[in-house]
N, C-alpha and C positions, 0 to 999 in steps of 0.2 A: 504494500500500500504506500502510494506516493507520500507523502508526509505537508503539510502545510506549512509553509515559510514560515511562518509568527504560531508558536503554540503557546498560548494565554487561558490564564485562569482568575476571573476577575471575582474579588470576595467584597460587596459592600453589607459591611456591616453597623448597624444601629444609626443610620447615616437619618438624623433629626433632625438637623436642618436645611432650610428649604433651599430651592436653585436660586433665590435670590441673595442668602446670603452668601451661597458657596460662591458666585458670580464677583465677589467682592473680595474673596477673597486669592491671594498670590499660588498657585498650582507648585507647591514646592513641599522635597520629602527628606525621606533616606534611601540610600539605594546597600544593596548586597549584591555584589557579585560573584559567580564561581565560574574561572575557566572550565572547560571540558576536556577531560581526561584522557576520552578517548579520541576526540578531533580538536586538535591545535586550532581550526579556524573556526569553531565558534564557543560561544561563553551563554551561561543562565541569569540574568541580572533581574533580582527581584525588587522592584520601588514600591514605600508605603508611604501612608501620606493618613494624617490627621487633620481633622475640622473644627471648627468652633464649636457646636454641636456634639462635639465628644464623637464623632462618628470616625471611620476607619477604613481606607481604601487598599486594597493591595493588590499586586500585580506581578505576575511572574513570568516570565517569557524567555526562549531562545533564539539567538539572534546568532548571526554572522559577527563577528568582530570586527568585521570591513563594513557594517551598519554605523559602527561609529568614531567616527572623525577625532582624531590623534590620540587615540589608543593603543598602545602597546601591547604585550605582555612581557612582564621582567622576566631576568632570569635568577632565580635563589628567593629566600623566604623572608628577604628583607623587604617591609614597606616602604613605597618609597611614591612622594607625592603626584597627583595625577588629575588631568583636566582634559574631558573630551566632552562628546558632544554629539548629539543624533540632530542632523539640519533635516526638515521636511518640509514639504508647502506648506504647510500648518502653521510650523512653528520648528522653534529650536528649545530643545529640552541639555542643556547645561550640568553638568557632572563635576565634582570637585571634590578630592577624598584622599586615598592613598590605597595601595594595588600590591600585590605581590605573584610570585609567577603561579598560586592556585584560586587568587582572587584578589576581593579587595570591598572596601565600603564608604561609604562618604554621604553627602545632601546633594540633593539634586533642584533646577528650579527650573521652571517653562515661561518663555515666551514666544508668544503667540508673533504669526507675521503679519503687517496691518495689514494688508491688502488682500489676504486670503479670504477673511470674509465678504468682500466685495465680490471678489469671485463665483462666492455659494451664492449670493443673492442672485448673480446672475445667472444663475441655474436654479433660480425657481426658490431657493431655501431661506427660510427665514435670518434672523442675525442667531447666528451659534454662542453657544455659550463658551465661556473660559476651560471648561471641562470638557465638550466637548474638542475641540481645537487641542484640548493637550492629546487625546483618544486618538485623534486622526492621526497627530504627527507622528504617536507613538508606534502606529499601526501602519502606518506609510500610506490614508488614503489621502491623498493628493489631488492634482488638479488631473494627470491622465486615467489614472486611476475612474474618476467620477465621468468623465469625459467618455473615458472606454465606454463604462456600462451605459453612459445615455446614446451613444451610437450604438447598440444591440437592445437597444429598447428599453431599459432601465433608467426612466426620468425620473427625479428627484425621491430616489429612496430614501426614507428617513436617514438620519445621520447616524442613528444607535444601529441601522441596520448594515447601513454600509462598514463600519467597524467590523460587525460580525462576520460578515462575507469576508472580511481582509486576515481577520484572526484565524478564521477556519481553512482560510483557502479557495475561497470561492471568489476565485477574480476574474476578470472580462477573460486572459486566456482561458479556463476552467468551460466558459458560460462558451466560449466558442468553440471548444473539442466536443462539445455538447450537441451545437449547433448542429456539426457536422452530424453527430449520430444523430439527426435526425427530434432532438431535446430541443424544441425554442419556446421560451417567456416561461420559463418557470420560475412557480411564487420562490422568493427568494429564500422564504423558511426550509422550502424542501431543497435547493441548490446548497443552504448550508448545512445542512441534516445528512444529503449524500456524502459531504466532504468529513463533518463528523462520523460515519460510519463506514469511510471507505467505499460510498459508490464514484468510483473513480472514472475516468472515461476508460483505461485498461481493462478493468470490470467489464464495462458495458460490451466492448466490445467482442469480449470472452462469451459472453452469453451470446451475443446476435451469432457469431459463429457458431452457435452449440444449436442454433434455431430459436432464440428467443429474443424476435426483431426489436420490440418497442414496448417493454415492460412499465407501468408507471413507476414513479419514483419513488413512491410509497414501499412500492415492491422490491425496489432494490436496496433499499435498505434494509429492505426484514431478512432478506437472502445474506445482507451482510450481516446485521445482528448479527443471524443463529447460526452462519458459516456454511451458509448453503453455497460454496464455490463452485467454478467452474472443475476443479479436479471432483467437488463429492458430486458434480452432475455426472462428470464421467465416470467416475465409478458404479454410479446406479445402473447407468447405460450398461455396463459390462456387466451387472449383474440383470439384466434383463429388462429395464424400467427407461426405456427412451422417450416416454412420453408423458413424463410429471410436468405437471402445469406449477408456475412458482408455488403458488399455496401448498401445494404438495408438498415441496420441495422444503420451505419452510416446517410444515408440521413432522416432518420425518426428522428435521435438525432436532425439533426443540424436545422430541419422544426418545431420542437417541436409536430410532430406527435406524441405524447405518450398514453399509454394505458389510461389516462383520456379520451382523446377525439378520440379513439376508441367507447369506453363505451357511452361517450354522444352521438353518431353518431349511434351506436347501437338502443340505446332508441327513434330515433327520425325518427327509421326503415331503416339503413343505414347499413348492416352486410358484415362481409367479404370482404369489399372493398380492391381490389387490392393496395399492399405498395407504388407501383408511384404514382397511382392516391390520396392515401392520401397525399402523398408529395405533388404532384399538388395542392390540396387542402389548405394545410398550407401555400404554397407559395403564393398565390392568396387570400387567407384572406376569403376562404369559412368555416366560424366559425359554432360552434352550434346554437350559436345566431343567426347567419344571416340567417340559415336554419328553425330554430324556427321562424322568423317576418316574410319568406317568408310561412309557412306554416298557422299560423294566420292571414297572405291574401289570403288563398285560392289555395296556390301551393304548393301541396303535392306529393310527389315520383319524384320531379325532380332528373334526371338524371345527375350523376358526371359529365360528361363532360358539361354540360348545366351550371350547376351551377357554375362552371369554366369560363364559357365563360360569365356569366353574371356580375361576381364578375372582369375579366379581361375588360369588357367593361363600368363598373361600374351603374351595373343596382341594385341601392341600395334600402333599403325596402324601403324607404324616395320617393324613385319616383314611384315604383307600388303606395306604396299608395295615390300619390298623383296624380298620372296620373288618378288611381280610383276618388278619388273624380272628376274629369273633366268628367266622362264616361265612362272613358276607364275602361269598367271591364272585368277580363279573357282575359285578353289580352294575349295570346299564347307567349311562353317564347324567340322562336326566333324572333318575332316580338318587344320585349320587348328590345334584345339585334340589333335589326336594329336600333330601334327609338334611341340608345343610338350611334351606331357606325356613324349615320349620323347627331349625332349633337342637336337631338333632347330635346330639354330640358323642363322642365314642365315652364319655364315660355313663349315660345315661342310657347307651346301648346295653353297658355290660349289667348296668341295674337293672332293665327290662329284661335281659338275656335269660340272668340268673334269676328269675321268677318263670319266664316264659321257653325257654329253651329253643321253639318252633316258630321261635317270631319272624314274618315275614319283612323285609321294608317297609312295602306299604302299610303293614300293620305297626308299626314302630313308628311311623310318621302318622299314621291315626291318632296313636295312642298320644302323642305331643301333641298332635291341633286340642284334643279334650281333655288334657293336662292331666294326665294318667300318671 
């Protein structure tokens, strides 16, 4: 899964006072930084920021290092003082602290660029706020950025929404690989929803190859949820199932129907079973196993829905075999699923047994409906 340039996690907490005071006040914090261990070229730099209102903003992100302007990294564990700077159409967000080569920490302050609100106005948007314009610069939306998506048809998205699209990755290239697969003017909640769950254009195009032209996007995201990939499509294919429809495909992730227990169900003379009725089956707890203990007592080729209804009434190998030891042998599978629905239980057998000797089933299950 491709990754989104900016991965952000934004926490407002007890934030009581209103946009008019925040609007008054200076956008300035702390910052934390930690380079990355594994990639010399980027770093995690968390900013917090406190209000008059007692309230509490915080922000965490990974960035390129090449995001910001006269940044280094040292070499050895001495701090040593440090001033960089993220420039954006927005605004320029100011950094002044001290660094060392696994990090570093300091205050951070924003200022906004005058002329950038002028800009939003003339694309339809009202005067933004101070918080806003720190968001954008933070986030890199911009003037081509906003520009892109009004040339693909996205005029004047709110401002909260176009941050979101930029955090998750849903930027005008995103909205045009889209395009191409045949995706235009999608609500922008689902364009960011894909990119949080992985419906990628690579995705999309793995499916239309597999035969699955123009899924909604609702739909490709549940495929992503529950890991309905293009490899567990093909493997269902090879296990015989060319023609699950996503729903299908879907409900077989979240049952843990998977081509394992296809295979073991195959083996145990169970082929081509219907994709509900395997879901019935994971849902109700009709395993290999249970199928195997029933069939080393002598029940072989029971039928899906049988073996549903016995696992739903809880007719476990534990009681064939022990209702066997008491006599009851071959005891016919619906009869097996009465004794179970009216109560019958293997120790209230041996208490009727040992009074009655010649008790029938059905007489056993009489004798429990009139509470004998």
């Amino acid at each position: 899964m491709k990754r989104a340039p900016f991965v952000a996690v934004l926490c407002l907490l007890s934030l009581a006072s209103s946009g008019a005071s925040l609007e008054k006040e200076p956008v300035e914090g702390r910052w934390l930084l930690d380079f990355d261990r594994g990639d010399a070229s980027r770093l995690q730099i968390t900013l917090q920021r406190r209000t008059s209102g007692h309230g509490s903003w915080n922000n965490s992100s990974t960035y390129p290092i090449a995001a910001f302007r006269g940044l280094t990294r040292p070499a050895g564990q001495t701090d040593v003082p440090a001033q960089f700077e993220i420039a954006r159409d927005a605004g320029r967000i100011q950094f002044e602290g001290v660094v060392n080569e696994s990090g570093g920490s300091g205050r951070f302050h924003f200022t906004p660029t005058p002329d950038f609100p002028g800009f939003l106005k003339g694309l339809g948007y009202s005067e933004p706020t101070t918080d806003q314009l720190y968001s954008m610069a933070l986030h890199d939306v911009g003037r081509r950025f906003l520009e892109d998506l009004r040339s693909l048809g996205y005029e004047r998205v709110p401002i909260e929404d176009t941050i979101s699209m930029a955090i998750h990755g849903a930027t005008p290239d995103f909205i045009r690989e889209l395009k191409g697969l045949g995706y235009e003017r999608l609500p922008v909640g689902e364009l960011v929803s894909m990119r949080i769950h992985g419906a990628s254009a690579s995705f999309i195009r793995d499916l239309q190859a597999l035969g699955y032209p123009h899924l909604p996007a609702e739909a490709l995201v549940n495929l992503r949820i529950h890991g309905a990939s293009p490899d567990f499509i093909r493997e269902m294919r090879a296990s015989g199932y060319d023609r699950l429809s996503a729903e299908d495909l879907v409900n077989l992730r979240i049952h843990g129907a998977k081509p394992e227990f296809v295979r073991e169900l195959k083996a145990l003379g169970y082929e081509r079973i219907p994709a509900e009725e395997l879901v019935n089956m994971r849902i109700h707890g009709v395993s290999a196993d249970y199928i195997r203990g029933l069939q080393a007592l002598g029940y072989r080729h029971i039928g899906i829905e049988d073996l549903v209804s016995m696992r739903i009434h809880g007719v476990s190998t534990d009681f064939v075999r022990e209702m066997r030891e008491l006599g009851y042998k071959s005891v016919p599978v619906d009869e097996l699923v009465s004794l179970r629905i009216h109560g019958v239980t293997v120790e209230y057998a041996k208490k009727m047994r040992s009074r009655y000797p010649d008790l029938t089933v059905d007489e056993l299950v009489s004798m429990r409906i009139h509470g004998r």
